[in-house]
C-alpha positions in Angstrom: -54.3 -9.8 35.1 -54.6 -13.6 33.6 -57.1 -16.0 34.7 -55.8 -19.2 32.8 -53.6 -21.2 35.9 -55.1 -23.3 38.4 -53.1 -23.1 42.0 -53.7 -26.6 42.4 -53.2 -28.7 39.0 -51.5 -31.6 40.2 -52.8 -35.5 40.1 -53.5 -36.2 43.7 -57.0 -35.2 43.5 -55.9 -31.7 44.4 -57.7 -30.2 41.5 -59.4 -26.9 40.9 -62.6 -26.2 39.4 -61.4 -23.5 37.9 -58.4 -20.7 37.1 -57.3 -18.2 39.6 -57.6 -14.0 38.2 -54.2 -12.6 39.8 -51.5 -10.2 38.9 -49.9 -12.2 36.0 -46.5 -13.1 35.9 -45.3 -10.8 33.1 -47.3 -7.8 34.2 -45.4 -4.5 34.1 -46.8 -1.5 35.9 -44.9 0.9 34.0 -43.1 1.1 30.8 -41.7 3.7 28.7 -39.5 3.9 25.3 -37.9 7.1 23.9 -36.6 7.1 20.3 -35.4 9.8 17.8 -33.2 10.2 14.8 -30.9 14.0 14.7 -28.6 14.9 11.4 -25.3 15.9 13.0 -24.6 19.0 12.5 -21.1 18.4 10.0 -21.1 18.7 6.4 -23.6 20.3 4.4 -25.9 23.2 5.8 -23.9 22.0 9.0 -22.3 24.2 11.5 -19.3 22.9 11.0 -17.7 22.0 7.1 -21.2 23.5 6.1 -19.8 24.3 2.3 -18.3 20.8 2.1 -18.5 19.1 -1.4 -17.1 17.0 -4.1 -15.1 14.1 -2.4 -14.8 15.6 1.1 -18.8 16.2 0.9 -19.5 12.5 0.0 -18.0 11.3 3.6 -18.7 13.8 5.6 -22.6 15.3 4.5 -26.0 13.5 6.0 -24.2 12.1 8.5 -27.3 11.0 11.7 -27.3 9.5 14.7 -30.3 7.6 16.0 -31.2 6.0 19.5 -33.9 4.3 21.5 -34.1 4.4 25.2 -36.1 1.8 27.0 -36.9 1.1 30.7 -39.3 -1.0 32.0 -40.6 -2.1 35.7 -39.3 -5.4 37.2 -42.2 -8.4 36.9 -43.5 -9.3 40.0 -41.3 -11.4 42.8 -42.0 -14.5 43.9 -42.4 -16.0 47.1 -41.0 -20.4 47.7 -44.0 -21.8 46.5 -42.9 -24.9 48.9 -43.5 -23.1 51.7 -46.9 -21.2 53.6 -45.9 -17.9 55.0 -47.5 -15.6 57.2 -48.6 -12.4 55.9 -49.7 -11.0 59.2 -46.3 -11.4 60.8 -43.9 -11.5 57.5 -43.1 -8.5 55.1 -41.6 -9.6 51.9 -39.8 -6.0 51.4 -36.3 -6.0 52.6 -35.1 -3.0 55.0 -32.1 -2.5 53.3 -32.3 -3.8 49.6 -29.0 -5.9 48.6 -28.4 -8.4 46.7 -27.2 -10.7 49.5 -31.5 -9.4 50.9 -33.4 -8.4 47.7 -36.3 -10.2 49.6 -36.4 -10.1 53.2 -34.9 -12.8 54.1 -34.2 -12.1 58.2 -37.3 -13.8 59.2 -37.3 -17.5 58.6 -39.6 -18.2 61.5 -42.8 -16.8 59.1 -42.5 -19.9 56.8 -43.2 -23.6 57.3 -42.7 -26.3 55.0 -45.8 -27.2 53.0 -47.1 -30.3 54.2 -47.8 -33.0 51.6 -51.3 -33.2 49.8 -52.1 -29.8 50.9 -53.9 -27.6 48.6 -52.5 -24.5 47.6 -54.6 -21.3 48.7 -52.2 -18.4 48.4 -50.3 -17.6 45.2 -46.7 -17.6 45.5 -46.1 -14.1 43.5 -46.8 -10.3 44.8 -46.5 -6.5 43.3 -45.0 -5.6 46.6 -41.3 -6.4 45.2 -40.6 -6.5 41.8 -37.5 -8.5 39.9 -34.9 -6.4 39.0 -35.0 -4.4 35.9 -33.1 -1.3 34.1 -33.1 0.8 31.2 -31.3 0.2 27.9 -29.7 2.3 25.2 -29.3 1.8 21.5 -27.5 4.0 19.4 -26.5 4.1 15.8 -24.5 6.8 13.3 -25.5 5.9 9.7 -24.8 7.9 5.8 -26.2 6.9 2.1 -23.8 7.6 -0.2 -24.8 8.1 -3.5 -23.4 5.7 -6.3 -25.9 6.5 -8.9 -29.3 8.7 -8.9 -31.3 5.7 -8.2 -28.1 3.7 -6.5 -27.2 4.5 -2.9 -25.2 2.4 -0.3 -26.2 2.7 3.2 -23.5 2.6 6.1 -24.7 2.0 9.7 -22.4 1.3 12.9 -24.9 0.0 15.8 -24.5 -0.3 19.3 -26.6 -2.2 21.5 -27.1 -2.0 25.4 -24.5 1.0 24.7 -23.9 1.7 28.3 -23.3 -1.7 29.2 -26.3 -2.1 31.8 -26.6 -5.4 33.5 -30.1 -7.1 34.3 -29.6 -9.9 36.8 -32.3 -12.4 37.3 -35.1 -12.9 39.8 -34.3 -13.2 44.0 -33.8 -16.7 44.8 -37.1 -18.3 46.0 -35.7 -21.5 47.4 -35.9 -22.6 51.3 -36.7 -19.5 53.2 -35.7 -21.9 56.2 -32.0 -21.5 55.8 -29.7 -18.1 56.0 -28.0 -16.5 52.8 -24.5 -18.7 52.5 -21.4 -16.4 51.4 -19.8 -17.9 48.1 -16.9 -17.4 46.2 -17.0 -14.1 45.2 -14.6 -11.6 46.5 -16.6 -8.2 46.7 -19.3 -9.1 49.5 -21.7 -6.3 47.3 -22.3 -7.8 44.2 -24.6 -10.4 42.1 -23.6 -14.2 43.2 -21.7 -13.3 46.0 -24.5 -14.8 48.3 -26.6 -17.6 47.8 -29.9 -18.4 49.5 -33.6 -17.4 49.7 -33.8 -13.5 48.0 -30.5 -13.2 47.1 -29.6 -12.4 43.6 -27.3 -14.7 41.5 -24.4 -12.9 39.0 -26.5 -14.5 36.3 -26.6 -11.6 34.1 -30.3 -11.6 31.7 -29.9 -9.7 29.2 -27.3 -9.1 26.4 -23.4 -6.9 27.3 -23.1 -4.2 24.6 -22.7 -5.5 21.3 -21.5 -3.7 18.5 -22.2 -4.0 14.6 -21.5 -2.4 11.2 -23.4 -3.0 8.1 -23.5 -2.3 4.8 -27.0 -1.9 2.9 -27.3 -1.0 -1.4 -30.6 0.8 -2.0 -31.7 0.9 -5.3 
């Protein structure tokens, strides 16, 4: 919850004597994160090459992988903060949740343009629908290998977003007044194919898998 914005805050004498307390616009419900580190079972005291020494032993012993999971809850949607909408007749939820109708977008007869100089009573943000939002997996294999007894080189190959998850961005919250519009896109079913009040773009949020390998001396 935040209590630090004012709903009206503009300079036409519109001006509240004090914050709103609401759901705030980075507020989670849920989130949860799973990490761990396992030594593969290859080389030494390993089910497979367990005896393994000398040279053989120095590239294939202590070898461990290591991850961290993450998923999250969207933030909270937002409603076109130019426009008043009804909550008695209008239900944000979409029946059937696309990205051409993330938001319900079916009923454009629930919103009116907001008249000028009018202030602002209803916050244009809900819990009911939340922004779109999905896990992510890192993983990494890395091995010391000794150079010295106080000497050791570190070898890490990383992977980030591993399985390639997308997060697009929020549903559109421009002119509810005016149906989704069909763009370029050939496949009717994904991101950007649809433009319009609650429709998702193909602006993708977060990062594609990227991949790294480093090198580290401890000593």
């Amino acid at each position: 919850m935040s209590t630090t914005d004012y709903l009206n805050n503009t300079a036409t004498g519109l001006v509240d004597d004090k914050p709103y307390k609401a759901i705030d616009g980075n507020d989670r419900s849920w989130d949860f994160a799973l990490s761990g580190l396992y030594n593969l079972p290859v080389g030494r005291g390993g089910a497979l090459l367990g005896d393994a020494h000398g040279v053989l032993g120095q590239f294939i012993n202590d070898w461990q992988l290591d991850w961290t999971f993450t998923n999250d809850s969207g933030i909270p949607a937002s409603y076109p903060n130019a426009s008043l909408f009804n909550y008695g007749n209008y239900n944000i939820r979409s029946a059937q949740r696309s990205y051409k109708s993330y938001l319900n977008n079916t009923q454009s007869n629930c919103f009116q343009s907001f008249p000028e100089y009018t202030a602002t009573t209803q916050l244009p943000r809900t819990t009911v629908v939340r922004n779109p939002w999905a896990q992510q997996t890192a993983l990494a294999v890395e091995k010391k290998f000794a150079i010295r007894e106080s000497i050791k080189l570190q070898f890490k190959a990383e992977a980030f977003n591993a399985t390639n998850t997308a997060i697009f961005g929020a549903p559109s919250s421009s002119s509810p007044q005016t149906a989704p519009v069909r763009t370029s896109v050939a496949d009717p079913n994904q991101p950007g194919a649809w433009s319009g009040f609650g429709t998702i773009s193909s602006t993708q949020q977060n990062f594609p898998r990227q991949m790294q390998m480093s090198l580290k001396l401890l000593y």
